[in-house]
C-alpha positions as a printed Julia matrix, in Angstrom:
394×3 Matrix{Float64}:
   5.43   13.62   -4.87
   9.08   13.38   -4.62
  10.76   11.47   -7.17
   6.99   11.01   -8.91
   7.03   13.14  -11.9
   6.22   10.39  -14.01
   5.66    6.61  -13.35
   6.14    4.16  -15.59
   6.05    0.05  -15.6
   9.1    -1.48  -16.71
   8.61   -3.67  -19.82
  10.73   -5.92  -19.26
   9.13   -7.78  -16.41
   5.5    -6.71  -18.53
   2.47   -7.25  -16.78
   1.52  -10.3   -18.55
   3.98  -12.11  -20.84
   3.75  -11.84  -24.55
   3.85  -15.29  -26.42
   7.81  -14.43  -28.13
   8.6   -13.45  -24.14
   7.34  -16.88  -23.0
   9.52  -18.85  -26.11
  12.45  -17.5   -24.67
  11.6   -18.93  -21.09
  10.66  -22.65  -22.84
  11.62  -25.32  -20.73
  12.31  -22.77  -17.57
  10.39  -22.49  -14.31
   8.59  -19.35  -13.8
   7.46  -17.85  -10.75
   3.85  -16.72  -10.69
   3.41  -14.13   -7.55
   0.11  -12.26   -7.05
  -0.85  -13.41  -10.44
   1.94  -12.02  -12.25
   4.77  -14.22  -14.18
   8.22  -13.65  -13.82
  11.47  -15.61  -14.06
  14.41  -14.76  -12.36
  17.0   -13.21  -14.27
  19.89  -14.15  -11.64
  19.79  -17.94  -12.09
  17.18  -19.75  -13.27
  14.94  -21.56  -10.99
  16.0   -25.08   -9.93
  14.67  -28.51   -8.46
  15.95  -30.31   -5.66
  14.56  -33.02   -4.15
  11.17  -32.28   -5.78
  11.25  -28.83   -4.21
  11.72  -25.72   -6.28
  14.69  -23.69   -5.27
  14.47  -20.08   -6.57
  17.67  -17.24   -5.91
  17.09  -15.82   -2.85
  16.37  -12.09   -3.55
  13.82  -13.32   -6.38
  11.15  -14.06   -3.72
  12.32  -12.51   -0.46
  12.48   -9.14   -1.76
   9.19   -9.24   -4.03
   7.8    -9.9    -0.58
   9.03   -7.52    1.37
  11.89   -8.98    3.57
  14.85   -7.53    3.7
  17.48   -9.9     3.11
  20.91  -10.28    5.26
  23.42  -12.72    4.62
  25.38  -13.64    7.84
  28.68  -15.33    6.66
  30.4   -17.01    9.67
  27.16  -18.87   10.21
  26.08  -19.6     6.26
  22.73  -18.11    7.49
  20.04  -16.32    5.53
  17.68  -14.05    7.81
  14.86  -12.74    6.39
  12.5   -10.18    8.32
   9.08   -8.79    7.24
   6.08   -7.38    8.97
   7.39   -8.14   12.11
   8.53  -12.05   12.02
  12.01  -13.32   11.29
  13.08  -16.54    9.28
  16.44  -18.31    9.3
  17.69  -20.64    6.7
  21.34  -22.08    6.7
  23.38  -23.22    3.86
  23.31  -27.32    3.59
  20.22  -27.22    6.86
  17.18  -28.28    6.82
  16.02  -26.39    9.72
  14.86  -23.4     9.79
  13.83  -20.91   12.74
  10.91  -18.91   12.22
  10.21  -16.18   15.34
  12.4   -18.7    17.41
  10.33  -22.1    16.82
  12.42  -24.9    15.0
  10.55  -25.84   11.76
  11.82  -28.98    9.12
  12.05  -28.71    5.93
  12.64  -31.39    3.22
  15.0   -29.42    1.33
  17.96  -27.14    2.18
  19.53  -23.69    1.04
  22.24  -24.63   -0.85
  24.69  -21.4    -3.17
  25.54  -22.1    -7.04
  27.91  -19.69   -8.63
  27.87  -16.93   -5.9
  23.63  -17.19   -5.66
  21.98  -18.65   -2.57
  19.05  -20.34   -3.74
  15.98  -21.27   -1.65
  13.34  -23.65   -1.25
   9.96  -20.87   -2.75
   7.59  -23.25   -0.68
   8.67  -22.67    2.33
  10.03  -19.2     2.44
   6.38  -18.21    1.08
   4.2   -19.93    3.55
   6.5   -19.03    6.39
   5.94  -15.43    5.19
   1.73  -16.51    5.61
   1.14  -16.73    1.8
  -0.42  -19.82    0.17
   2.03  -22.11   -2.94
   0.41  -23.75   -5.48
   2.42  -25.45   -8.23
   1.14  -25.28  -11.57
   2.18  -28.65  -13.69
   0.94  -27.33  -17.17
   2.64  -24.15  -17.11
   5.49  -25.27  -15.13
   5.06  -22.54  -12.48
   5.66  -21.8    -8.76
   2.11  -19.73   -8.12
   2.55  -17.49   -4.83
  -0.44  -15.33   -3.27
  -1.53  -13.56   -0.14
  -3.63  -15.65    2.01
  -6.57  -13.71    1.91
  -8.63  -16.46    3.78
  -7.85  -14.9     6.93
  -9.87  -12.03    6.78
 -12.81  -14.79    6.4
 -15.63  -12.69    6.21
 -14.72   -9.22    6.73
 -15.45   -6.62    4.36
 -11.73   -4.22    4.89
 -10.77   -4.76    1.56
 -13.35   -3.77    0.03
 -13.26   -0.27    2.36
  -9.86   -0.04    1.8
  -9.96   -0.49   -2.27
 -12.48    2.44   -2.26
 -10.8     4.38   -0.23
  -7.39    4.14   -1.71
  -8.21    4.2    -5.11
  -7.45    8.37   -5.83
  -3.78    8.06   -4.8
  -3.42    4.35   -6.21
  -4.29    5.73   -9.53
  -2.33    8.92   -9.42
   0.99    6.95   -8.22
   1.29    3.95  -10.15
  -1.65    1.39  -10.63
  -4.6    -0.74  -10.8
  -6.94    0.24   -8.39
  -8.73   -3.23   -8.15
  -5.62   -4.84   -6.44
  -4.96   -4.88   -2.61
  -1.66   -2.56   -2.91
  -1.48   -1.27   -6.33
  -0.72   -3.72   -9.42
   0.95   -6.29   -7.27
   4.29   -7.38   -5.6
   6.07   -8.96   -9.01
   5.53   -5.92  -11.08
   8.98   -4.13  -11.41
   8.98   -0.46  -11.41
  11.16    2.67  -12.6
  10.21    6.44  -12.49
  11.64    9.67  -14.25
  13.67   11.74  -12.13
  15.46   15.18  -13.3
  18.77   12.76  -14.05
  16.93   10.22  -15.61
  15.33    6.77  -15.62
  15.96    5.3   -11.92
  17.05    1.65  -11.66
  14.41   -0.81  -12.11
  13.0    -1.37   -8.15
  10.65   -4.27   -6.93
   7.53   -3.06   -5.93
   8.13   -3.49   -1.97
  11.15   -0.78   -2.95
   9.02    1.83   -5.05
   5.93    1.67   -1.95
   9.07    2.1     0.66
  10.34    4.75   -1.51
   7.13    6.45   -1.58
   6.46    6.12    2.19
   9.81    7.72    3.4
   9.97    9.91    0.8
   6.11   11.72    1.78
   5.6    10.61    4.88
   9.18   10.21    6.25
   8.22    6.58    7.24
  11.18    4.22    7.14
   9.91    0.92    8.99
   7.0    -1.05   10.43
   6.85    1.35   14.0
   6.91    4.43   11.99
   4.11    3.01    9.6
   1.97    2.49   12.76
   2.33    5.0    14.55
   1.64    7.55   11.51
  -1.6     5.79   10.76
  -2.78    5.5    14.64
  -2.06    9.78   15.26
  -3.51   10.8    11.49
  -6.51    8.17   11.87
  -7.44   10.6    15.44
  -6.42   13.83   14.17
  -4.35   14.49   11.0
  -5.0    18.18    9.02
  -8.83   17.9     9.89
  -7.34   19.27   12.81
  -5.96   22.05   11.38
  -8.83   22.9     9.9
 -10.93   22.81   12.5
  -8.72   24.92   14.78
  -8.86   27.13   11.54
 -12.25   27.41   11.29
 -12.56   28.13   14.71
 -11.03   31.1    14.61
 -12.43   32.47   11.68
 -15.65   32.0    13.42
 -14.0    34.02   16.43
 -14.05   37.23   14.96
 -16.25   40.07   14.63
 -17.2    41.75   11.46
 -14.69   44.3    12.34
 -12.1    42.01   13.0
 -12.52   39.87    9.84
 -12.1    42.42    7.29
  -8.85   43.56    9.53
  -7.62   40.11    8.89
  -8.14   39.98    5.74
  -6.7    43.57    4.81
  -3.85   42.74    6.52
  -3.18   38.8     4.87
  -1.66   38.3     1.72
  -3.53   37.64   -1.64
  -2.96   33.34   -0.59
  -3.86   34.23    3.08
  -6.95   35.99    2.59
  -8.65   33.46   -0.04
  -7.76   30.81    2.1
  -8.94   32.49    5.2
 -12.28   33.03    3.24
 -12.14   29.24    1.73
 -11.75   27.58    4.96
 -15.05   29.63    6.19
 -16.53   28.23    3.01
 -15.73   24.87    3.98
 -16.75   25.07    7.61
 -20.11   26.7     6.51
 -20.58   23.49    3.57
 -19.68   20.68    6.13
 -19.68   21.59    9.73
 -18.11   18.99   11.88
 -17.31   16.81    9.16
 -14.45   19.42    8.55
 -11.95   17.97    5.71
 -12.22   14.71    7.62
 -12.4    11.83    4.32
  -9.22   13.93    2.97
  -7.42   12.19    6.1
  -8.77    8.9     6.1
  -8.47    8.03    2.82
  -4.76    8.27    2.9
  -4.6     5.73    5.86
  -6.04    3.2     3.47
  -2.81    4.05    1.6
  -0.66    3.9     4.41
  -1.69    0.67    4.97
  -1.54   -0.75    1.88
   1.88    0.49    0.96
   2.66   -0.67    4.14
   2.01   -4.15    2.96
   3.55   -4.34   -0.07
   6.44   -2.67    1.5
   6.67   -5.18    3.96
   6.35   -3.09    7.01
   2.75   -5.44    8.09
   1.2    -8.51    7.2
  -2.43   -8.17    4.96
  -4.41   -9.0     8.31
  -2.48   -6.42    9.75
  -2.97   -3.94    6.9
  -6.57   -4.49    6.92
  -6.66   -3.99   11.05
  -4.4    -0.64   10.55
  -7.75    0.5     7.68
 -10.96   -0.56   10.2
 -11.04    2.54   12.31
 -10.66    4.57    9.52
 -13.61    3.13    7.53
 -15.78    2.9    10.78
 -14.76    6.93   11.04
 -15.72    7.12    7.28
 -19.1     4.96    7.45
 -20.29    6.68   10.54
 -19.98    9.66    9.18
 -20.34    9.84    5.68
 -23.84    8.32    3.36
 -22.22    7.48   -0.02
 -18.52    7.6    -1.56
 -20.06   10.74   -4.01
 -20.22   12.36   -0.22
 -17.03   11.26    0.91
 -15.02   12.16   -2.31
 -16.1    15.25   -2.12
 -15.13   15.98    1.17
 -11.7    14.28   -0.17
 -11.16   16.43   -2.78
 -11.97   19.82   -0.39
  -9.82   18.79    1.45
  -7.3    18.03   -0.84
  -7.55   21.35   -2.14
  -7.55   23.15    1.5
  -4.29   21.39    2.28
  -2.94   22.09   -0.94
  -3.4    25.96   -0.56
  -5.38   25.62   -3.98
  -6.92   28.8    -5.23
  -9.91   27.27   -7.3
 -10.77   30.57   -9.27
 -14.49   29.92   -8.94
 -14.37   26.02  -10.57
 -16.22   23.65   -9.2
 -14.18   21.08   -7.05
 -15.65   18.36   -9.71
 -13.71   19.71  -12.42
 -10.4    19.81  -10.65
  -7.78   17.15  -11.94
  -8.62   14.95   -9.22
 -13.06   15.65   -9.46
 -12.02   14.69  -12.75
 -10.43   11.72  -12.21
 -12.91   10.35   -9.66
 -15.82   10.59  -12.12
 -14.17    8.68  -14.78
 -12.94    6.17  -12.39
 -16.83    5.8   -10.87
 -17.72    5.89  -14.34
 -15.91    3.16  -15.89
 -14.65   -0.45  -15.34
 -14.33    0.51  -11.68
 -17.72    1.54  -10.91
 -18.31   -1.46   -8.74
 -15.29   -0.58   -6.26
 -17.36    2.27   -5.34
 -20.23    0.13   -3.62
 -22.36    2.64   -1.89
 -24.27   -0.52    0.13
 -20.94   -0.52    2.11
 -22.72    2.48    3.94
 -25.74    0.42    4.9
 -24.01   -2.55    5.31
 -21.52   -1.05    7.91
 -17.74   -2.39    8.9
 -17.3    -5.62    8.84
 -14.39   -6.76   10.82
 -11.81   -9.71   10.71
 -12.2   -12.63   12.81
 -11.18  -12.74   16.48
  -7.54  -13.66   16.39
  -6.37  -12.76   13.52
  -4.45   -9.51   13.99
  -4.43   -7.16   16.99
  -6.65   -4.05   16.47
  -4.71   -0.43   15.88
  -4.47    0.17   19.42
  -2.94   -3.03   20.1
  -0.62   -2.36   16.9
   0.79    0.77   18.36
   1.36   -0.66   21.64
   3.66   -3.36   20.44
   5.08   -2.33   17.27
């Protein structure tokens, strides 16, 4: 991956605070978002009127809105996953998607810095504030009650977990290690600038799959989730199939060294799985798609999880266990990749590897093979327009 050579977490917004990091912030308001603590490095956090007003781009950004200040009106609009919220300097009013809502605190700017009220910017953004009195923090998470009791995640988890591991992450989070981890990567001039995590997934979207917004994100996952490179293969395979004995050996006489073992590979492949072609090597990246889509900001979590459902219905229907569908993954992977294997074993490939170790340790219980028996379970009427609906209004 572009960009990817090397991934690294920036220390000094760690994962979980050391006790000499937390001296330094004695006294200060932290913000605690998807279970990790940060405090803003701006300005600190500040109380007005009982509310806690946080810099603007602290919270915003970590969840995904993109930020525009509007300076003959004093307004802040903020925009993610398809909704829009206004705040204005001194106002207590906000406009979220075009309905007046009160608030009991307003925006108000100290030394250049527009601080806002984290309460309200959160929940209008569908994600639930606690406030923690012992460790003086502002706790932020996704509203995961929505999916009631629908089963997506834990599709989507299993699904996702290769490329989660390979780019950046923890494989047990919805997304990757969550929203207030900073990140910074190696590139051939250096360390990049420390990015929030909506940045690095939006980085990692357009830079792979030339997806640059929430349209793009849907309409990508809606045409790969239908067809994708099992099509390829197929079509492939077809031909292969085509051809006389005569006519093989022509085509392979007459293909390059790469040509001719993948022309023999992909009759391999059709020959090992049949109409199943290289089809999990597809779906599993839409459970990426979606989730990067998320933390980039491009859909909501319901949304995410409505983006993964026909792709783990496609997956359940058609696959018996996740050692089944991982291997059909990692074919695939290798097919697409133009891999030569030199007679090893698709298990002892990076990524075979990789899987077994992952199915193997702490994470065994992501890989639930009951999902298969227990089927797709969906969200709740209501609470996010299917894929189809998605693409037609996105």
């Amino acid at each position: 991956m572009k960009k990817l050579l090397s991934i690294l977490l920036t220390l000094a917004l760690t994962l979980s605070l050391s006790a000499p990091a937390l001296a330094i912030h004695e006294g200060e308001i932290g913000i605690c978002l998807d279970g990790r603590t940060y405090y803003p490095t701006s300005l600190p956090v500040q109380v007005q009127n009982g509310r806690t007003m946080v810099p603007l781009r602290d919270l915003a950004e970590k969840l995904g809105a993109d930020v525009e200040w509007v300076q003959e009106k004093q307004e802040i609009v903020m925009t993610r996953a398809g909704s829009t919220v206004t705040m204005t300097l001194g106002k207590t009013t906000a406009d979220v998607d075009g309905a007046a809502m009160e608030m009991d605190v307003a925006p108000y700017a100290v030394e250049g810095h527009t601080l806002i009220p984290a309460r309200y910017v959160a929940e209008f953004f569908g994600q639930l504030v606690t406030w923690d009195q012992e460790k003086q923090l502002v706790v932020v998470e996704e509203d995961k009650s929505v999916a009631g009791d629908s089963n997506l995640e834990d599709w989507a988890l299993a699904m996702g977990a290769m490329l989660v591991r390979i780019n950046y992450g923890r494989i047990e989070g919805f997304g990757g290690d969550g929203r207030a981890v900073p990140m910074s990567y190696s590139t051939t001039n250096g360390m990049s600038p420390t990015m929030t995590m909506a940045e690095f997934a939006r980085e990692m979207l357009s830079d792979d799959w030339g997806i640059t917004g929430r349209a793009d994100l849907i309409e990508t996952v809606t045409v790969m989730t239908t067809g994708g490179h099992n099509v390829d293969f197929q079509e492939t395979a077809a031909v292969a199939d085509s051809l006389t004995d005569a006519e093989w050996k022509d085509l392979i006489a007459q293909s390059g060294e790469v040509d001719a073992y993948m022309w023999s590979y992909t009759k391999t492949l059709a020959e090992k799985w049949g109409d199943k072609g290289i089809l999990a090597w597809d779906l599993f990246r839409m459970s990426n798609l979606a989730q990067w889509g998320y933390v980039a900001g491009y859909v909501t979590y319901a949304e995410s999880l409505a983006l993964v459902e026909p792709a783990a219905r496609h997956l359940c229907e058609t696959f018996s266990s996740w050692e089944e569908a991982y291997e059909n993954y990692l074919d695939g992977y290798i097919w697409w990749s133009r891999t030569d294997l030199n007679g090893q074993d698709v298990w002892e490939t990076h990524r075979g590897r990789l899987y077994r170790s992952l199915r193997g340790g702490e994470s065994a219980a992501l890989f639930d093979d009951s999902l298969f028996t227990t089927g797709v379970i969906g969200l709740p009427e209501g609470v996010a327009p299917s894929l189809e609906e998605l693409a037609g209004i996105s």
